[in-house]
N, C-alpha and C positions, 0 to 999 in steps of 0.2 A: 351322307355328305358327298356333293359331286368331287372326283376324283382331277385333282389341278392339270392344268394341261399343258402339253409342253409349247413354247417359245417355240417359232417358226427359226431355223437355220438362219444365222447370218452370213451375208457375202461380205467381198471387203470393197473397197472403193475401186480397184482396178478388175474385180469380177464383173462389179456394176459397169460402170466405162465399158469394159470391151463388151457385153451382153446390149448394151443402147446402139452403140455401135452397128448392130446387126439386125435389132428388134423393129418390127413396124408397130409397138406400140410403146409409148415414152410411158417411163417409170420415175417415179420420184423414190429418190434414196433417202432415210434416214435412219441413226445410227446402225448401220448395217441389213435393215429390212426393205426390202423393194416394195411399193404401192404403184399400181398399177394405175394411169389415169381417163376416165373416159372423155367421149367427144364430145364438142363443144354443139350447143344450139344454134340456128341459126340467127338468133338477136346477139346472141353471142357474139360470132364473128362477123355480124355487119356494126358492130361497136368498137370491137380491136383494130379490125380497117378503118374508120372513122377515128381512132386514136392515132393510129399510125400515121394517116393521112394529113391528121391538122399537125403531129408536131415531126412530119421528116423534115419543115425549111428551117425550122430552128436546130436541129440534130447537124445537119448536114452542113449551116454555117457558124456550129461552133468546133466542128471535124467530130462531132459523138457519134458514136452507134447505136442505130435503134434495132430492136428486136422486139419479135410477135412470136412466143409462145413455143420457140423449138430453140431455142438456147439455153444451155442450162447456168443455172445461177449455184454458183459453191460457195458455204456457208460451214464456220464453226461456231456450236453455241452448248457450254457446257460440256467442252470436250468432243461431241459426237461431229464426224461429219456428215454434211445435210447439203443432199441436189434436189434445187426447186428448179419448177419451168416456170416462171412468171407468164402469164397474159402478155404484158408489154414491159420492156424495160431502156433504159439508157445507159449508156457509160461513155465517159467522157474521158477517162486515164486512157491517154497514148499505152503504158505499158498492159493494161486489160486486152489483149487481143490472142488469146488461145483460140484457137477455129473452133470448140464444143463448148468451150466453158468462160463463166465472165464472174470475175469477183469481185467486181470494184461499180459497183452499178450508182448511179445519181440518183436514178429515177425509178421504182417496181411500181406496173398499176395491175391491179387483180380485179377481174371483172366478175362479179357474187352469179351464183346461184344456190338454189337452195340446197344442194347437199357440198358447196366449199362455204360458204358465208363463213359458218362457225370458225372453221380452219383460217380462212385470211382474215378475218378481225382477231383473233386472237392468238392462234401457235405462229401464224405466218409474221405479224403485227411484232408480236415478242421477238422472234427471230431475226426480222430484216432489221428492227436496230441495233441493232448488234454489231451492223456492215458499217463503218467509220464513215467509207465515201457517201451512203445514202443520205441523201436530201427530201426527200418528198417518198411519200409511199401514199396512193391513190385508192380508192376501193370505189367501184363503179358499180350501180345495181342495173342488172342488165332489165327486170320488168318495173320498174319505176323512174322517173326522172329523178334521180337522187347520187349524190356522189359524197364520200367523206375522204378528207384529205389529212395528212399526219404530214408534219413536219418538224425535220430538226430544229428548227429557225422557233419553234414555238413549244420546243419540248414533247413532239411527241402528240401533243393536246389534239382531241377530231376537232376539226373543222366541215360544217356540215353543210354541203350546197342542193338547193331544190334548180336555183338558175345561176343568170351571173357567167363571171369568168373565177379561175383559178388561177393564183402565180406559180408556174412551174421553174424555180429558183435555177438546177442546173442545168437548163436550156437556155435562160435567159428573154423566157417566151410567159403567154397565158395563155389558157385555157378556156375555152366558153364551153359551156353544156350543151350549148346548142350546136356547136361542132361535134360534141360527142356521141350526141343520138339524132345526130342529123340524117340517117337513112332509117331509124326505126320507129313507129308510129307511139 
């Protein structure tokens, strides 16, 4: 019989913090383990500009902040706490404004590949509702025209789009697919 192996060292949240602080590569924390994240593809980030892009006039005339992927989102769920980088997110709470960190988000879109898919349809999915403020949580496939959309407003339930637009409830905007992969083929 293989011999059990040990659990890697836990840090605590202010080890993590100051260690990001300094790091040139963003770590995702959860309950005391660091995961290390790799880079993104290039359909990748010509979709999160394409996201960013269609919805900064609605971000900016409801006073929200948007962010692309180097902000971190803090999270408790079953005790542990948990730092995501979301792909894109929003927040609209005046009081949300710590320069590293945001916990009060309207809006997470997580853009799939094949080695997170697993992770954001379901530990990231179970987790972000958990955030009271969030509204919408988006999952974008970056090699297909495809998107599914979770909302509070509807329990949670996918909503599944091949075209079409989407209602992005706290921006008070929509969505078209064809804004979203409007630079990749």
């Amino acid at each position: 019989m293989p011999a059990p192996t040990a659990a890697p060292p836990s840090i605590s949240e202010d080890e993590y913090l100051a260690g990001e602080a300094v790091s040139e590569v963003k770590h995702e924390f959860i309950g005391g383990q660091v995961y290390a994240m790799t880079g993104a593809s290039r359909r990748h980030g010509l979709i999160a500009s394409a996201l960013i892009f269609a919805l900064t006039p609605a971000a900016r005339s409801k006073k929200c902040q948007l962010f692309a992927a180097d902000m971190k989102l803090r999270l408790e769920v079953g005790g542990e706490t948990i730092f995501y980088y979301p792909d894109v997110m929003a927040s609209c709470d005046p009081a949300d404004r710590d320069p590293y960190v945001t916990r009060n988000p309207c809006l997470i879109i997580e853009i799939l590949s094949e080695s997170t898919a697993r992770i954001d349809r379901r530990e990231k999915l179970l987790a972000y509702q958990t955030i009271p403020s969030l509204q919408s949580y988006l999952l974008v496939e970056q090699e297909r025209r495809h998107v599914e959309l979770y909302r509070r407003a509807t329990g949670w339930q996918a909503e599944r789009y091949n075209d079409g637009v989407l209602p992005m409830e706290c921006l008070d905007t929509s969505l078209s697919l064809d804004d979203i992969y409007a630079d990749v083929a």
